[in-house]
C-alpha positions in Angstrom: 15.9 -4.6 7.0 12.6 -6.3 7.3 9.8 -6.5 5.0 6.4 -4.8 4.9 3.0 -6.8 3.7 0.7 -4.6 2.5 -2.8 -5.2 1.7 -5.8 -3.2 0.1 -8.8 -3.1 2.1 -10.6 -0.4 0.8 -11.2 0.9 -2.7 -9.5 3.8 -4.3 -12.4 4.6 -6.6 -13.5 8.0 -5.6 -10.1 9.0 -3.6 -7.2 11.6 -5.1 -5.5 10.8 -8.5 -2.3 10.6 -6.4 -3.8 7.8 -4.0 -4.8 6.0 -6.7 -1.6 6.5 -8.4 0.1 5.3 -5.3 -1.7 2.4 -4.8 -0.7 0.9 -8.5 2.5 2.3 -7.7 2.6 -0.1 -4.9 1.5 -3.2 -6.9 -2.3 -2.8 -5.8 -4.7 -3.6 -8.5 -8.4 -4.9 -6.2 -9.8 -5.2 -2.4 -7.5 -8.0 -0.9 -4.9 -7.8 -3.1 -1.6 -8.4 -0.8 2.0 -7.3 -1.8 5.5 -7.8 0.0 7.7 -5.3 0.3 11.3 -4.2 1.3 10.8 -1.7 4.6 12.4 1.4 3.1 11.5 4.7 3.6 9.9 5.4 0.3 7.7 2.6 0.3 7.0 3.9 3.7 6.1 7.2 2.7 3.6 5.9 0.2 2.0 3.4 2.7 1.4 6.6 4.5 -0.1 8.1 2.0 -2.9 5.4 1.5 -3.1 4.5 4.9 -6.7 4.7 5.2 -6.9 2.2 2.2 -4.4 -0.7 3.4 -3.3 -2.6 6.2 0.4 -3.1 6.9 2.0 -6.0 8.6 5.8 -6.5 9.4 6.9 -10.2 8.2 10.1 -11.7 8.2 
């Protein structure tokens, strides 16, 4: 499997507890913050849930 780089672009300040929540989950902490990931579907599922508030890039 490949891996996922994720990167906040947006703030969660003002967006649902569980987008918020989700983006700490994902190792997010400030705008520009960038985290690598394993592409599985859970970490998937919670890009999708902030998807408005990160970019995604495959690596390899």
């Amino acid at each position: 499997m490949g891996r996922l780089k994720v990167t906040q672009i947006k703030s969660g300040i003002g967006g649902k507890q569980n987008q918020r929540d989700t983006l700490r989950s994902l190792g997010l902490k400030r705008i520009s913050d960038t985290v690598v990931k394993e592409d599985r579907p859970e970490i998937r599922g919670m890009v999708q849930t902030v998807t408005h508030l990160v970019t995604v890039e495959e690596v390899e």
